[in-house]
Backbone as CSV, one residue per row, in Angstrom:
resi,resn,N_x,N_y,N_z,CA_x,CA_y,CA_z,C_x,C_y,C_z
1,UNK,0.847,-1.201,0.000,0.000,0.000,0.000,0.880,1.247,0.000
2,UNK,0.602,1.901,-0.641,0.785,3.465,-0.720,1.283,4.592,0.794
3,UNK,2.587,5.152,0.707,2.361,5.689,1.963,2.229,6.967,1.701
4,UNK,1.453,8.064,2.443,0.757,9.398,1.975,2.223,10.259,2.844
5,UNK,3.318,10.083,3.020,4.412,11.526,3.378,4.279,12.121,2.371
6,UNK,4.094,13.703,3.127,4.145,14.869,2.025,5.714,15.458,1.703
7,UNK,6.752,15.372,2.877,7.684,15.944,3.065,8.775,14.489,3.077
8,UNK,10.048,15.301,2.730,11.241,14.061,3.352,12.768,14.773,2.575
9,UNK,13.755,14.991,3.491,15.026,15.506,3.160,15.850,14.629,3.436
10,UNK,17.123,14.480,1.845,17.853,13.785,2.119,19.287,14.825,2.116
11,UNK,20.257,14.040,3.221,21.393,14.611,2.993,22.255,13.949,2.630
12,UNK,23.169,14.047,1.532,24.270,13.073,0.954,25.563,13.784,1.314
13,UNK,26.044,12.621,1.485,27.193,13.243,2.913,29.017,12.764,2.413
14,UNK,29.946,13.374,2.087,30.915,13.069,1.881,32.376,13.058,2.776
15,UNK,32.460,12.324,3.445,34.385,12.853,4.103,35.166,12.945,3.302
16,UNK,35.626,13.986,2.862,36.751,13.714,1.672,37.904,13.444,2.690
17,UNK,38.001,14.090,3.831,39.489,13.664,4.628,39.126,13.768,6.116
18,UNK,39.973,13.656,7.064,40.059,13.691,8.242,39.520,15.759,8.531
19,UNK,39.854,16.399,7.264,39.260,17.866,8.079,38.316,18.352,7.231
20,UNK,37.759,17.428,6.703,36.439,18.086,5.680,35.709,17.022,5.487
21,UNK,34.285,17.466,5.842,32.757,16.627,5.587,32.126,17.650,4.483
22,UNK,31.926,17.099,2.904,30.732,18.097,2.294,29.444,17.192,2.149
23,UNK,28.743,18.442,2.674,27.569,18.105,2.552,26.502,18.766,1.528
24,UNK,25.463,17.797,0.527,23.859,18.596,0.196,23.457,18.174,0.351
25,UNK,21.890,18.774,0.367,20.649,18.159,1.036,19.921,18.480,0.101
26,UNK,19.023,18.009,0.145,17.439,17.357,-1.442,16.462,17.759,-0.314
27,UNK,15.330,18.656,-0.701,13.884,18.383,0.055,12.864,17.895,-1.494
28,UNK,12.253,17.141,-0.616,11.458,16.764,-1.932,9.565,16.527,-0.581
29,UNK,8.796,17.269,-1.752,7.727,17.279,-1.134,6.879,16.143,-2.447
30,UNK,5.087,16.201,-2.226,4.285,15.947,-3.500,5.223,16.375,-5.074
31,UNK,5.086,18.319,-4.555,5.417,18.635,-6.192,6.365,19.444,-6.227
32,UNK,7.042,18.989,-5.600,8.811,19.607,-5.640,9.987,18.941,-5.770
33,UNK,11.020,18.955,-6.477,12.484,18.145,-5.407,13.564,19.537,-5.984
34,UNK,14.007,19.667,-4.634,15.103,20.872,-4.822,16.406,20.765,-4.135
35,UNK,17.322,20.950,-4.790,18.547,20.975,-3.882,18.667,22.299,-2.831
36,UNK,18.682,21.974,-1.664,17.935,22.992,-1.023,19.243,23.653,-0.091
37,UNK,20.245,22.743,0.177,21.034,23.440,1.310,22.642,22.715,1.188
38,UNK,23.982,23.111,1.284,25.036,22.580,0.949,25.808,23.179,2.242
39,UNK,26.879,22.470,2.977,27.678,22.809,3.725,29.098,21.857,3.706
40,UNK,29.594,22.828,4.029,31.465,22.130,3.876,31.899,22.107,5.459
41,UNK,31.788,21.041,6.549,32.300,21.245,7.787,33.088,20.673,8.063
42,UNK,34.016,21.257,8.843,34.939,20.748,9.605,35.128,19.335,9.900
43,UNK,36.037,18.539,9.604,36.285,17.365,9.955,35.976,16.608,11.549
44,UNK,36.321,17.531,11.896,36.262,17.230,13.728,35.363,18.105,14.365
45,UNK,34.155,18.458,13.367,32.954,19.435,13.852,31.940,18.469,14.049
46,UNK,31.716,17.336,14.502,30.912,15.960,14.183,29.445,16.741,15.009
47,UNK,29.378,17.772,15.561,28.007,18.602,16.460,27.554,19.293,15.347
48,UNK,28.233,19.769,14.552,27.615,20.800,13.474,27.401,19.413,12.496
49,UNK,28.120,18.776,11.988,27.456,17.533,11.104,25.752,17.040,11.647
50,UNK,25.973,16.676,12.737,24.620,16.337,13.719,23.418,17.169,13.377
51,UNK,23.914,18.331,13.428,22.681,19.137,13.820,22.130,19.184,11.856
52,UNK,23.118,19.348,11.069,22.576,19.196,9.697,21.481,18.276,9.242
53,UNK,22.306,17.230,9.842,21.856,15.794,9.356,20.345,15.084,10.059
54,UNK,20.357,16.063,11.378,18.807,15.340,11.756,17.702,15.550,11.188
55,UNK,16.915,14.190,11.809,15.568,14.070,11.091,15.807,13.939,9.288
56,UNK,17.057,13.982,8.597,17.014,13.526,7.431,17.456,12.270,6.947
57,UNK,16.876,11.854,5.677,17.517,10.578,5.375,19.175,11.065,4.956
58,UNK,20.174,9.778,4.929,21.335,9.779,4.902,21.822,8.669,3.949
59,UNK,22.721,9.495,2.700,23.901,8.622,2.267,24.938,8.748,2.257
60,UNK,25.788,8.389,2.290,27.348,8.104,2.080,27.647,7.945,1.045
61,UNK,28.774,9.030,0.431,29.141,8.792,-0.739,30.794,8.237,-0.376
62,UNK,31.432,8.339,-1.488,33.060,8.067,-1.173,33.807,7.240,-0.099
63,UNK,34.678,7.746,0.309,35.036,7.107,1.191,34.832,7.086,2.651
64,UNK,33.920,5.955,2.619,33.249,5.899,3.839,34.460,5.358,5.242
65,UNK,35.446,4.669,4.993,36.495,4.377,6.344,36.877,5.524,6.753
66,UNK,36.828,6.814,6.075,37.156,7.513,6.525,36.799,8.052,8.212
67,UNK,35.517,7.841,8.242,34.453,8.071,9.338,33.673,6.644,9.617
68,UNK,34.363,5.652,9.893,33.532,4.580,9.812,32.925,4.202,11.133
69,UNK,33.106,4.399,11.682,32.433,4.448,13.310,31.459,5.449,13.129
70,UNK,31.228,6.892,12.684,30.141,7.391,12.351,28.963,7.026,11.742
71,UNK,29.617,6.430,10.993,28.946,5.677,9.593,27.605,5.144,10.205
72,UNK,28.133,4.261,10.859,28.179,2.484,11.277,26.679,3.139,12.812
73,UNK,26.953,4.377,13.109,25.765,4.832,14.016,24.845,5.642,13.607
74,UNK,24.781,5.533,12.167,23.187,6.410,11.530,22.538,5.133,10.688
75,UNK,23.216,4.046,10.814,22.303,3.213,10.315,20.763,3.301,9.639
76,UNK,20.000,3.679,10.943,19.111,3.796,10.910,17.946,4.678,10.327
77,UNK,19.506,5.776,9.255,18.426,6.871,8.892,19.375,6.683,7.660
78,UNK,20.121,5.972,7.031,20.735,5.603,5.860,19.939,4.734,4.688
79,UNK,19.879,5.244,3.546,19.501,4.709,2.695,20.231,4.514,1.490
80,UNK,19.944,3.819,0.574,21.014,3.796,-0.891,20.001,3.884,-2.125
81,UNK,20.739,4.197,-3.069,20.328,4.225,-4.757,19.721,3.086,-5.033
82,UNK,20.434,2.322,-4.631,20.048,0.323,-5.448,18.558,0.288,-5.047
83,UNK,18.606,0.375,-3.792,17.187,0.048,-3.164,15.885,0.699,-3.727
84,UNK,16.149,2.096,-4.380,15.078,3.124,-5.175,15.461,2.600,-6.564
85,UNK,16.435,2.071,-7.275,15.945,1.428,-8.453,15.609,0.705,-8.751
86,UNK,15.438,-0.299,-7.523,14.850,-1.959,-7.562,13.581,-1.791,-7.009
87,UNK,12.847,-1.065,-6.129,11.674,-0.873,-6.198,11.240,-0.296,-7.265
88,UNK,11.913,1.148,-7.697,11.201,1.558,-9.146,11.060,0.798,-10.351
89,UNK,11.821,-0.325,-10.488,11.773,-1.399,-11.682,11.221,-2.348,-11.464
90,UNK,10.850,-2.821,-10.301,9.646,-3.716,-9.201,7.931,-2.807,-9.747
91,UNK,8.185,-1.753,-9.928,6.832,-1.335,-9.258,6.450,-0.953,-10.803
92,UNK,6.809,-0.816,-12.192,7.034,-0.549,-13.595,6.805,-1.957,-13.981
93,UNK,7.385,-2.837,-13.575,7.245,-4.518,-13.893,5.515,-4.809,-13.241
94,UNK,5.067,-4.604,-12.150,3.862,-4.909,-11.688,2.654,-4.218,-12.535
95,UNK,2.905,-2.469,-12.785,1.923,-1.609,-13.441,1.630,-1.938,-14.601
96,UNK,2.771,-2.960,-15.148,2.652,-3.433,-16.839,1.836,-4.304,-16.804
97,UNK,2.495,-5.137,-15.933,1.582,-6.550,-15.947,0.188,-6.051,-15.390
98,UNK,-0.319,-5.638,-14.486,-1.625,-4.851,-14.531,-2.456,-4.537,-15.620
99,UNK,-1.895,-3.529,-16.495,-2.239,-3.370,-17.792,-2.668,-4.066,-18.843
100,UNK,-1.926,-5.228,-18.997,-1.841,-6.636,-19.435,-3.605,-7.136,-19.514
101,UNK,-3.230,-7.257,-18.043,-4.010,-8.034,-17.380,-5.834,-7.443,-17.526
102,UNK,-5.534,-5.850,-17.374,-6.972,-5.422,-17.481,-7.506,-5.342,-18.573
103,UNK,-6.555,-4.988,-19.722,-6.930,-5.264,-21.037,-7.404,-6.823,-21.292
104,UNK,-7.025,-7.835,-21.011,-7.332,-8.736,-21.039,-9.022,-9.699,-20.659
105,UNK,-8.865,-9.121,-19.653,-9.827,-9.057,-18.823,-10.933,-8.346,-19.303
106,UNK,-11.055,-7.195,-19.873,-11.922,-6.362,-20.768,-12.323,-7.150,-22.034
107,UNK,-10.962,-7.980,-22.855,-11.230,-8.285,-23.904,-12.275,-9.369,-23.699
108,UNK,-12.316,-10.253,-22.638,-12.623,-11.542,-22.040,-14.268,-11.234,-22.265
109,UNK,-14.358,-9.833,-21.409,-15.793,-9.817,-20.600,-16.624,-9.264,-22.119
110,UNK,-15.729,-8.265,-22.875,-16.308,-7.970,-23.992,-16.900,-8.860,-25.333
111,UNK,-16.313,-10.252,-25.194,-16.286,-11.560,-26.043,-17.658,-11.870,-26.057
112,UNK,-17.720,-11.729,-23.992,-18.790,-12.649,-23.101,-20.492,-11.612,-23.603
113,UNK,-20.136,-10.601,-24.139,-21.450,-9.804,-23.817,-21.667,-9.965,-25.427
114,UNK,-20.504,-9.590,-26.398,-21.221,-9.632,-27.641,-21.679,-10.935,-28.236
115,UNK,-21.407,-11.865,-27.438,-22.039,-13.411,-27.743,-23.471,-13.400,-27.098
116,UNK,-23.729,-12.839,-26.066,-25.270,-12.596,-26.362,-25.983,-12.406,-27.194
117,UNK,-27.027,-13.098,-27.457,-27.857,-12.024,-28.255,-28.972,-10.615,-28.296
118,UNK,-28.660,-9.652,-29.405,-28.787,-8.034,-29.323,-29.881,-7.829,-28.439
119,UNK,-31.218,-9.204,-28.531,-32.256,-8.675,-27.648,-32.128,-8.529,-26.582
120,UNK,-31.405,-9.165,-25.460,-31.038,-9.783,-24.705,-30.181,-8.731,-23.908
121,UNK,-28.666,-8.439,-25.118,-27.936,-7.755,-24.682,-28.562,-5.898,-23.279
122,UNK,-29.761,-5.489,-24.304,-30.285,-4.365,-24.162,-30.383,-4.474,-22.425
123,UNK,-30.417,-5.645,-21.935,-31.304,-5.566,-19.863,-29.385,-5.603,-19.770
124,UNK,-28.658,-5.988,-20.083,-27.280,-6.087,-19.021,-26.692,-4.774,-19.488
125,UNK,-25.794,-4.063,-18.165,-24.730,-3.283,-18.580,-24.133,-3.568,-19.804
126,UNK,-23.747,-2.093,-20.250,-23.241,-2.482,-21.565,-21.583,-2.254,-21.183
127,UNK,-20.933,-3.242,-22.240,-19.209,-3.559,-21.887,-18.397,-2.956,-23.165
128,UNK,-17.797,-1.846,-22.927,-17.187,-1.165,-23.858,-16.236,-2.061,-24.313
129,UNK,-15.341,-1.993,-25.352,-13.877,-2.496,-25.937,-13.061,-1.600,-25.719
130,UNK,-12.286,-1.898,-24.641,-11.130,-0.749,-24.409,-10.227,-0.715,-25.511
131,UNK,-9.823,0.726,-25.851,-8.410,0.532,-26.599,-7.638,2.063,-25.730
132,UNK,-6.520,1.038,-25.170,-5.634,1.985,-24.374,-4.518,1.881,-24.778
133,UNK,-3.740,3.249,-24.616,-2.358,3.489,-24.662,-1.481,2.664,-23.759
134,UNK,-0.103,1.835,-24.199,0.340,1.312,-23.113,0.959,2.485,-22.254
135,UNK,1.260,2.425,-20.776,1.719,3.212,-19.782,3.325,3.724,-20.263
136,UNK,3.770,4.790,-20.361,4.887,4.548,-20.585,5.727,5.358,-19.163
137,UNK,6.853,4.633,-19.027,7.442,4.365,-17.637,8.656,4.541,-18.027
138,UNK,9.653,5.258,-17.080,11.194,5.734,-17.019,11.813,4.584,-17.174
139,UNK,12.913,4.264,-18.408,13.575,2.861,-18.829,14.954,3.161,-17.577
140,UNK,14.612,2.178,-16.251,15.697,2.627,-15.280,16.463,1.725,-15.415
141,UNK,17.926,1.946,-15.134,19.213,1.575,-15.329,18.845,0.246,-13.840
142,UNK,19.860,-0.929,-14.418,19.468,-1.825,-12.896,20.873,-1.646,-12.124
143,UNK,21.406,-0.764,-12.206,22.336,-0.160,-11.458,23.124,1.548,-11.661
144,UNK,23.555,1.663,-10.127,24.208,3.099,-10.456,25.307,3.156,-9.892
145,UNK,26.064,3.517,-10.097,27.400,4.188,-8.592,26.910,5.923,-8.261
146,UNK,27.048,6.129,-7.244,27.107,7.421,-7.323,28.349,8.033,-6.895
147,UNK,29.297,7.239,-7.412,30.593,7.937,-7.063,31.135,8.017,-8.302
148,UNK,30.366,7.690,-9.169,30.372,8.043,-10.774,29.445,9.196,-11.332
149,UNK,28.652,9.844,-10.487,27.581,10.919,-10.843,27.686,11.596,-11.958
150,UNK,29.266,12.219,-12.251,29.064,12.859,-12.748,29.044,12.735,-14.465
151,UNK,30.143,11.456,-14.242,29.768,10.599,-16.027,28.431,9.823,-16.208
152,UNK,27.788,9.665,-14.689,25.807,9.241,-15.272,25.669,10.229,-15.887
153,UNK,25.842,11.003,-15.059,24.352,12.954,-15.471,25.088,13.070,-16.905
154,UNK,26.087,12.724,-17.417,26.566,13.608,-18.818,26.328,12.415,-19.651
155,UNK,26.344,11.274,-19.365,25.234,10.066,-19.927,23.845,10.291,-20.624
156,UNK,23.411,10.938,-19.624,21.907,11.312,-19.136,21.680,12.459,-20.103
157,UNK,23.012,12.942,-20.471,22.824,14.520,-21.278,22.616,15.638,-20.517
158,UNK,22.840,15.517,-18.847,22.693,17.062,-18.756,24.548,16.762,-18.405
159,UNK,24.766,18.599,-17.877,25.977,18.851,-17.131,26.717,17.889,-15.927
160,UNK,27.980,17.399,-16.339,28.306,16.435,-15.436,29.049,17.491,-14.503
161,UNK,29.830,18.133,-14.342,30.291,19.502,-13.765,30.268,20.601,-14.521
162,UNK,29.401,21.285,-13.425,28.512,22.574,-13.127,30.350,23.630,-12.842
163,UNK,30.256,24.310,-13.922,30.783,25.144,-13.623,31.720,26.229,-12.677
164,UNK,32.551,26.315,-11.892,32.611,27.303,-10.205,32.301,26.771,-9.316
165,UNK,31.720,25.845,-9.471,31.900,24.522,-8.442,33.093,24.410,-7.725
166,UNK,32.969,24.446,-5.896,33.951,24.034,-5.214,34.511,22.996,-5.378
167,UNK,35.868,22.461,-5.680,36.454,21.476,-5.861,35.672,20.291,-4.743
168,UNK,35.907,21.024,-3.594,35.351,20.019,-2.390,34.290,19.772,-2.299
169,UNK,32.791,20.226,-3.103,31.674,20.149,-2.939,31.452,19.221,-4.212
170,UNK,32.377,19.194,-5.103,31.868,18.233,-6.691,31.361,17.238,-6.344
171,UNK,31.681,16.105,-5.845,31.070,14.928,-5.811,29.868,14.851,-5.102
172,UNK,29.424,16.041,-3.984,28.278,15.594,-2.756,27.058,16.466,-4.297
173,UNK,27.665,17.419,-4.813,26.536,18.487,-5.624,26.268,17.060,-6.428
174,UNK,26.997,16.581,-7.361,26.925,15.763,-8.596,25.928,14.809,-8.347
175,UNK,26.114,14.079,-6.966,25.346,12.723,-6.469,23.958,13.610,-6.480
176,UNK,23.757,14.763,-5.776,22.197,15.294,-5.479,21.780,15.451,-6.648
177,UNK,22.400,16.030,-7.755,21.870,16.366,-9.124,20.848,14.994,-9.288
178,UNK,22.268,14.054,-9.651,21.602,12.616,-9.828,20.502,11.880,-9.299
179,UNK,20.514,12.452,-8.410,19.752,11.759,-7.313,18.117,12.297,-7.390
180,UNK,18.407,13.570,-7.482,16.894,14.580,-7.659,16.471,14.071,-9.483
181,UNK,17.434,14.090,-10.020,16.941,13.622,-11.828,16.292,11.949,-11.024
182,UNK,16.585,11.142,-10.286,15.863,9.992,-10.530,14.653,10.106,-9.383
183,UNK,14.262,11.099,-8.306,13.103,11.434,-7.741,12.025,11.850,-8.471
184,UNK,12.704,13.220,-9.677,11.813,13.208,-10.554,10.976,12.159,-11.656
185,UNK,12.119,11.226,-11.896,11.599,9.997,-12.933,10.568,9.253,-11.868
186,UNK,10.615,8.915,-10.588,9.933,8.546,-9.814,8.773,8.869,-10.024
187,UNK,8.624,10.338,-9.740,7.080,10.848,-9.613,6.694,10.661,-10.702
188,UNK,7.294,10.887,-11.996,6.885,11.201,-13.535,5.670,9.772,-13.498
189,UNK,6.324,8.270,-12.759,6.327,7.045,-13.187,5.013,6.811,-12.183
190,UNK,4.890,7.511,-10.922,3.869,7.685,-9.997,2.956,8.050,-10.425
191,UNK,2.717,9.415,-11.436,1.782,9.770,-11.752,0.968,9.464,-13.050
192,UNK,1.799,8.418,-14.158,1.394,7.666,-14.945,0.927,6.772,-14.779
193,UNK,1.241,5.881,-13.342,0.513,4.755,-12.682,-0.866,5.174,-12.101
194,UNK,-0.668,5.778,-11.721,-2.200,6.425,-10.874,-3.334,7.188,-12.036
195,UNK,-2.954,7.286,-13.023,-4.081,7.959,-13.995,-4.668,7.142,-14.825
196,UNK,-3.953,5.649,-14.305,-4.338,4.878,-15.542,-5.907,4.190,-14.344
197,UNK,-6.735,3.409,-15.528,-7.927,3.187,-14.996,-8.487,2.027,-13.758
198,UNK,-7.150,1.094,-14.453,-7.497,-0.004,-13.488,-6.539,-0.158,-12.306
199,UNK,-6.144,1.172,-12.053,-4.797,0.943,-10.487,-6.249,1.625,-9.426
200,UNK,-6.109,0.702,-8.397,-7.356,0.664,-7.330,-7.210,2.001,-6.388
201,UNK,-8.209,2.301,-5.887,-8.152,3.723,-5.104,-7.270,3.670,-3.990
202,UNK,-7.306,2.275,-3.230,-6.237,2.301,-2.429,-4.871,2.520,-2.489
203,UNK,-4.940,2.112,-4.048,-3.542,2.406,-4.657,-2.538,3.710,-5.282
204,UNK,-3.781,4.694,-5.196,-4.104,5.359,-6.126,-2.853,7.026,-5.306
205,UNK,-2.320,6.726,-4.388,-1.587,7.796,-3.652,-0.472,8.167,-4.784
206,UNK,-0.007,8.951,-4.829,1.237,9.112,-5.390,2.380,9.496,-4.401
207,UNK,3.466,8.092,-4.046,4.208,8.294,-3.006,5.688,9.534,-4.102
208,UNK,5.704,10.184,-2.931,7.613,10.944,-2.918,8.531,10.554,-3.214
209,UNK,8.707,9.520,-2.927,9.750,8.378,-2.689,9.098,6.749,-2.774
210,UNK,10.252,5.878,-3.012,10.260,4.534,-3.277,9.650,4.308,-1.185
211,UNK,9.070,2.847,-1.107,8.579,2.591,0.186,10.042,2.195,1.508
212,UNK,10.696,1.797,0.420,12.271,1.356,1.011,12.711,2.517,1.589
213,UNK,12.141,3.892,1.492,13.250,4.457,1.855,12.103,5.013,2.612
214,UNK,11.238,5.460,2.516,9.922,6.337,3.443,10.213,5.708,4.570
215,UNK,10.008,4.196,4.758,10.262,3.577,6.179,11.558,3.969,7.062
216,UNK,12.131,4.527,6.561,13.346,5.381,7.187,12.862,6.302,8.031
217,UNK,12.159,6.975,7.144,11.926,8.749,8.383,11.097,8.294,9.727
C-alpha cells in the first residue's frame, strides 16, 4: 500500500578527509524536489554535522572508512540508490503486468457480452472495448554508482560539472543532481501509474519516494 508523506530531506554526505565533511541536502515534497542546502564542515565538527543531518535521510558517498564508526551509528536513517531502483523497476514490472491483465480481462468480458444475443444484450450493462495506450514508464538503469555521478548525469545529457563549483563540494553536488533527476523519474512514473484506470483507489496515492526508503523517516 501506498504511503501518503508529504515531506522528506535527504542529505548526501561526503568525508573527503580527516578535516572536511561536504555536505547537500534534497527536500522533496508531492510537487517539488530541490537541492535545497550545501555545507562544507569541519572534519572534527561531528556537532555541526549532527545538527545538519537530523531528522534527514542519509547517504554516504566516497570514502566511507574515513568516518567509519560514524557511519556504522546512523544506520538507521541511511539509505542507498540500489534500493530506489529496484523498487522503481519492481513497481514498472507490476503496473505493466496490470495493464496486461486489465486489457485482457476487458477483452474476455467484452467476447462474453457480444455473444449474447442483441435482444437480450439491451437488460445487461453495456461492456465497452477498451483501446488503451500502453503506460509509458522511465527505462531505469538496474544499477548506479554514485561515485560516478558525474559521467551518469553527462550520460543522461545534462551537465556532469557545473561550472565554479567548489572542488570540495563536486562529488556531494553531482550525487544530489543525480539523485533529484531519478526522484523526478519517480514521480513522472507515480503519476502515470495512478491515472491509468485499473490501479485501485487504495492504490491510487502518489508516493515521494520509493517505500524502502519512506520507512526510514
Amino acid at each position: 500500500m501506498r504511503t501518503a508523506i508529504t515531506y522528506a530531506s535527504i542529505a548526501i554526505v561526503e568525508f573527503l578527509d580527516a578535516e572536511k565533511i561536504a555536505v547537500e541536502v534534497i527536500s522533496v515534497t508531492p510537487e517539488t524536489c530541490e537541492l535545497s542546502g550545501a555545507w562544507l564542515v569541519e572534519g572534527n565538527n561531528l556537532d555541526k554535522l549532527n545538527q545538519i543531518i537530523a531528522g534527514r535521510l542519509l547517504i554516504f558517498i566516497g570514502d566511507k572508512s574515513v568516518q567509519e564508526d560514524y557511519v556504522a551509528l546512523q544506520t538507521a536513517s541511511v539509505v542507498n540508490l540500489q534500493e530506489f531502483i529496484d523498487e522503481a523497476m519492481a513497481d514498472v514490472t507490476s503496473a505493466t503486468r496490470a495493464f496486461g491483465e486489465y486489457l485482457s480481462q476487458n477483452k474476455h468480458e467484452y467476447l462474453a457480452y457480444m455473444s449474447i444475443k442483441v435482444a437480450d444484450r439491451k437488460l445487461l450493462p453495456k461492456v465497452v472495448k477498451m483501446k488503451l495506450a500502453p503506460p509509458e514508464f522511465y527505462e531505469w538503469p538496474e544499477t548506479i554508482s554514485l561515485n560516478s555521478s558525474e559521467e551518469v548525469l553527462t550520460s543522461l545529457g545534462k551537465l556532469g560539472k557545473i561550472s565554479g563549483t567548489d572542488e570540495d563540494m563536486r562529488n556531494v553536488l553531482a550525487s544530489a543532481r543525480l539523485i533529484k533527476h531519478f526522484i523526478d523519474k519517480w514521480r513522472g512514473d507515480e503519476i502515470e501509474r495512478r491515472n491509468r484506470l485499473y490501479v485501485l483507489d487504495s492504490e491510487a496515492i502518489v508516493s515521494i519516494l520509493p517505500t524502502s526508503w519512506l520507512e526510514k523517516i
